[in-house]
N, C-alpha and C positions, 0 to 999 in steps of 0.2 A: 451835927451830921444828918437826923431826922429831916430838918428843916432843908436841908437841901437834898436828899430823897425824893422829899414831898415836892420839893421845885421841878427838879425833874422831871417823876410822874406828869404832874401838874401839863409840863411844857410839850411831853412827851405824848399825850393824850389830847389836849386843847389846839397844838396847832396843826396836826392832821386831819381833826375830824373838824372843829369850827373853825379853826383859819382857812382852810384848804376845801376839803370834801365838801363843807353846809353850805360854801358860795357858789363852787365849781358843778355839785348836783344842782343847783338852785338855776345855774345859769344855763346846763344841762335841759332843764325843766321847760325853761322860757325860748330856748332857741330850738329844740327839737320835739317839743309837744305843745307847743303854744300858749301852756301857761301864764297867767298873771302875776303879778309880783307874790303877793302872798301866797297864793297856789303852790306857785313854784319853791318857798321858802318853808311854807309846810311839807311840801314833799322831801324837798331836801332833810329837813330838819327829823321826818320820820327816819330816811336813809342814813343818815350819820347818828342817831339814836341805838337803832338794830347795831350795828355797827358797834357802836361802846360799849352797849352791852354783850355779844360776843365777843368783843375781847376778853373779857370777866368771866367766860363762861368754864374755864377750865379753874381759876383762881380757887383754893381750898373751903369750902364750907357755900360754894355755889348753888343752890337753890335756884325753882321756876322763877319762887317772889324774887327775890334777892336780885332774878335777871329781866323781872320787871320791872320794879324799882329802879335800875341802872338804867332802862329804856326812858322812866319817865326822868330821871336823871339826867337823861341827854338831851332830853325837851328843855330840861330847866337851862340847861349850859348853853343848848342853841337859844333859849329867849334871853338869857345874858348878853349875848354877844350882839342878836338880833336887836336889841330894846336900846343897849349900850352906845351900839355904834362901834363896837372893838373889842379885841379879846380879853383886855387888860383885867376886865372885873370877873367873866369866867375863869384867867387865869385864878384872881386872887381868891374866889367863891370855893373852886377846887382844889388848892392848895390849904384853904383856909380850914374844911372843910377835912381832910385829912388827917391836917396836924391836929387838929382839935378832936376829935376822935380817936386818934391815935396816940397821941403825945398828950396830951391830956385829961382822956377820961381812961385812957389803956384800952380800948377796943384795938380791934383787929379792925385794918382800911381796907375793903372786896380782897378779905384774907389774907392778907397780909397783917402779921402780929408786930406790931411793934411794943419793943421791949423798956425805953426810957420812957417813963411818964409821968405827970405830974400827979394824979390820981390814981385808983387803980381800983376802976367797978369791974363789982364780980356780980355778971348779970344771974340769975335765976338759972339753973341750969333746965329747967319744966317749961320756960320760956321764951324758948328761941323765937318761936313765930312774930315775938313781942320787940323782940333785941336782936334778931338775925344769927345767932348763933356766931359760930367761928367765922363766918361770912364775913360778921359786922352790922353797923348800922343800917347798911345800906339794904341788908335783905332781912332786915326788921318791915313793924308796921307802921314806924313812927317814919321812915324817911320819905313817904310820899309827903307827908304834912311836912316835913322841913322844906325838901323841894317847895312845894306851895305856897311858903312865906317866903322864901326868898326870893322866889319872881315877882310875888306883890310888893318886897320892899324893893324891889327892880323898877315896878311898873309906878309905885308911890315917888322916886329916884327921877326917873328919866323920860314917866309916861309912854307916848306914842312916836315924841317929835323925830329921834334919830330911827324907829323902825325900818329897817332893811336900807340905812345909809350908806352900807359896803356894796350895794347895787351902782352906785354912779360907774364903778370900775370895771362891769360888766357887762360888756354891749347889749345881749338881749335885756338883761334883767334892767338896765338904764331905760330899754325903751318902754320897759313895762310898767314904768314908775306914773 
């Protein structure tokens, strides 16, 4: 039942802001400011970032970090999708990312506690800055450095060659290729 919570979230989250909003701003970007591909992809990419992390912002154990974290968080999802060529590995990154967190080490996912796990760390309670508290991992110190690895085994995965591939579908962002 987790496991399809987590899909949800997952789907509920991913195809709004990187299926939708991080092409739609991007192409935004390219047709009414005259941006360049990348330009335009960074901008978007900040815009749907801000964005997933206010969603989070009311979630239980919410924190600035925590709502930092989830900014740089949506950088890592948009260079998923961006690097990828598709949502499919942000889906699986996000979900993956979740359950594993949640369902198996017992942390709480951007506050949300989930109760079935395979582990069950009981972080420091003097430590939250370290561990994020009831927030979770994500408004920990240690989730900028997971984000971090995960784009590099992205960029080690996929390199450069499909970067901003979801541009052919989008007349400015096509021309700016």
């Amino acid at each position: 039942m987790d496991a399809a919570f987590h899909a949800f979230v997952s789907l509920n989250e991913e195809l709004p802001l990187r299926g939708w909003l991080l092409l739609n701003a991007a192409e935004a970007c390219a047709a009414h400011l005259g941006f360049g591909l990348t330009a335009s992809l960074v901008t978007a990419a900040t815009c749907e970032s801000l964005v997933f992390a206010s969603m989070h912002r009311s979630s239980s154990g919410s924190s600035t970090a925590g709502l930092l974290n989830l900014v740089l968080g949506g950088f890592a999802a948009a260079a998923n999708a961006l690097l990828s060529g598709s949502l499919a590995f942000s889906l699986g990154w996000h979900w993956a990312w979740n359950f594993a967190m949640g369902n198996v080490f017992g942390r709480s996912t951007s506050g949300i506690p989930i109760s079935a796990t395979v582990l069950s760390v009981a972080p420091h309670p003097s430590k939250t800055r370290q561990h994020g508290g009831a927030f979770g991992p994500e408004g920990g110190l240690l989730a900028p450095a997971a984000y971090l690895v995960g784009v590099l085994v992205l960029y080690g995965i996929y390199g450069t060659s499909r970067w901003g591939a979801q541009a052919q579908y989008f007349p400015a962002l096509a021309s700016a290729l």
